[in-house]
N, C-alpha and C positions, 0 to 999 in steps of 0.2 A: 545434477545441478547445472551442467555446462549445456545440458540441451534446453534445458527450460530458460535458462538465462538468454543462450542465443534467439529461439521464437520470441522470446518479450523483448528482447532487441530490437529485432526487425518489424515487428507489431509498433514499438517507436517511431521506428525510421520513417512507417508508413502514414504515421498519422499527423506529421506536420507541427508538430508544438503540442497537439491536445492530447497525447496519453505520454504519459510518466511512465513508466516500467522500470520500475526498482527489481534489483538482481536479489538472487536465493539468500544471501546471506544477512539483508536488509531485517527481515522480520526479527533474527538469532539474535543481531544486536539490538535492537530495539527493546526487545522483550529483555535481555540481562540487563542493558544498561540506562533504560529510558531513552527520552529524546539525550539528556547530553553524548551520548553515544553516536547519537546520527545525525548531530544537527546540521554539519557541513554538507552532509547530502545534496541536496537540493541545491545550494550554491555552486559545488564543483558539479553539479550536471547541468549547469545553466535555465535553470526551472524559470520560465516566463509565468508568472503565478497566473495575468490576468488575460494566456492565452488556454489556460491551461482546463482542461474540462472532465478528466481521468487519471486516476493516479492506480496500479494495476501491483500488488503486493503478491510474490507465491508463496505460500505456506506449506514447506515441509513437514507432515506430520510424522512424531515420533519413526522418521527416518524411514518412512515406506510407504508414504500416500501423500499426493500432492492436494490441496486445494487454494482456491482467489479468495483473495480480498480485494477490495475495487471502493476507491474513494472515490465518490458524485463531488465534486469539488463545488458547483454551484447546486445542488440541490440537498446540500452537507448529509448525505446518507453514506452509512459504509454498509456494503455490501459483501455477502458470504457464499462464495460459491462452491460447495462439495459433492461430487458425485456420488459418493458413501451417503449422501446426507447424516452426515454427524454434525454432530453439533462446534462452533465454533472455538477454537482456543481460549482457553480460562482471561488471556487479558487481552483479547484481541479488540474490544469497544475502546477501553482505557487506554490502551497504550498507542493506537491509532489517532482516538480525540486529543489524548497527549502533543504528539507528534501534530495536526493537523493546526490548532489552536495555537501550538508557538511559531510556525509555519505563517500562516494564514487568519491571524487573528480576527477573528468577526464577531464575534460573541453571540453566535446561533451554536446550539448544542448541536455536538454531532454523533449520529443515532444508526444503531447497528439495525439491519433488516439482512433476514438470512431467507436465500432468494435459492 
């Protein structure tokens, strides 16, 4: 957890405002508790929403395989990136457009494409 968290750290640091990198443990709540679970996220990391152009999720699978999730924040696509090519988490659409929709309210549906 603590190597993946530190690279999407610094993949932050690098990008100036435009990528997000939410840490490992981001998805775990999400997915138990919905967005009331995560909603202060984005405020205590200081999210400028309208500089903002990636949002970059790790997805620990069943505790021994990593894969991205990657919100297009102006092109509202989520994005699934798996080297196994598996298929993506049972609520990964939902709980994302969840999250993204009380975040970012625009009333454009936001739509999974697995890349």
């Amino acid at each position: 957890d603590e190597i993946m968290n530190c690279f999407l750290r610094m993949l932050q640091d690098q990008s100036a405002g435009k990528v997000w990198c939410l840490n490992s443990f981001f998805w775990q709540k999400l997915v138990a508790g919905g967005y009331v679970a995560v909603k202060r996220w984005a405020r205590r990391a200081g999210v400028q929403w309208g500089e903002l152009r990636m949002i970059l999720v790790p997805l620990h699978l069943e505790d021994c395989h990593w894969a991205l999730a990657a919100v297009d924040v102006r092109s509202h696509d989520l994005l699934y990136y798996d080297s196994l090519d598996s298929f993506p988490p049972q609520h990964l659409e939902g709980r994302l457009s969840e999250f993204m929709e009380a975040e970012l309210p625009r009333g454009h549906p936001w739509t999974l494409r697995k890349d």
